[in-house]
C-alpha positions as CSV (number, residue, x, y, z in Angstrom):
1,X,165.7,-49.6,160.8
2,X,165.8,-52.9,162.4
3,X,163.9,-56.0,161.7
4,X,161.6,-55.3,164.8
5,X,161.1,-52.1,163.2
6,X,159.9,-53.5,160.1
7,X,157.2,-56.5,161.5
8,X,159.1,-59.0,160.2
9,X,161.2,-60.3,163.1
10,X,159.6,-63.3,164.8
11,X,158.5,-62.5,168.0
12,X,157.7,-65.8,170.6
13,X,154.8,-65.3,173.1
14,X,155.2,-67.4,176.4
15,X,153.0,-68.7,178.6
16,X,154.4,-69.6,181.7
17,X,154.2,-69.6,185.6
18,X,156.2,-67.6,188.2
19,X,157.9,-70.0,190.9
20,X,156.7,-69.7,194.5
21,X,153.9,-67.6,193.3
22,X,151.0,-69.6,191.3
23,X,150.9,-66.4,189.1
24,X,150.8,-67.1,185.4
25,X,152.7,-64.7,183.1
26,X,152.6,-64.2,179.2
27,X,155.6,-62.5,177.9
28,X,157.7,-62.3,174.8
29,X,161.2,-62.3,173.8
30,X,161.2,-58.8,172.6
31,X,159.9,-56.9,175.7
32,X,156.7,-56.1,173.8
33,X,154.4,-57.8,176.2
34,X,154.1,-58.8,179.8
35,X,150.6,-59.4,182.1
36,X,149.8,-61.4,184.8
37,X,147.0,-63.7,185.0
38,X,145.9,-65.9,188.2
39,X,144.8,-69.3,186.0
40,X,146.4,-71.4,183.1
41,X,142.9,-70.5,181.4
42,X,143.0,-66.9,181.6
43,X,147.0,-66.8,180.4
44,X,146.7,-68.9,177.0
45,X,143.7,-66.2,176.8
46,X,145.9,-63.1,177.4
47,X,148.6,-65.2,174.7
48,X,146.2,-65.6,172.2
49,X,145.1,-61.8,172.2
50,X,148.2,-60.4,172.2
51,X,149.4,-62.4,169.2
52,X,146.2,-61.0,167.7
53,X,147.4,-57.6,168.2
54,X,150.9,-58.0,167.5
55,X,149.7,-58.9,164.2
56,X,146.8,-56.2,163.3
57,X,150.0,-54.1,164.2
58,X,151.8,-55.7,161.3
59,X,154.2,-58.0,162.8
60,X,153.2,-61.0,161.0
61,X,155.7,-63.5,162.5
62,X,154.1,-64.4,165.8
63,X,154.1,-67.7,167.7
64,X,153.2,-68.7,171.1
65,X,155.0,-71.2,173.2
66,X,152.5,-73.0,175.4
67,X,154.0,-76.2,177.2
68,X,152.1,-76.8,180.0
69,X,149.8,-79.2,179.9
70,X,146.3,-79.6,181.8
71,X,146.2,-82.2,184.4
């Protein structure tokens, strides 16, 4: 059984933004999760309830990486 398996790997939720496009993406280093979203606002949304889920699902070691910045 690995790690992922077990809910206790760390699994990092990004937010982020597809080049060219002006589509924002939320996705995570573990193929687990990937949506589309067409505002900032509406992504860190779609992050924050996925990490939710992740974690009534038992993986407890959740993060999100959010590094863009409102201008």
């Amino acid at each position: 059984m690995s790690a992922l398996d077990l809910g206790t790997a760390l699994i990092n939720i990004t937010v982020g933004k597809l080049k060219g496009t002006g589509t924002w993406v939320v996705l995570d280093d573990h193929s687990l999760i990937y949506a589309e979203f067409p505002t900032l606002r509406e992504a860190r949304a779609g992050a924050r309830a996925a990490a939710s889920e992740l974690r009534r699902e038992g993986f407890h070691f959740v993060c999100i990486d959010d590094l863009w910045e409102e201008r």
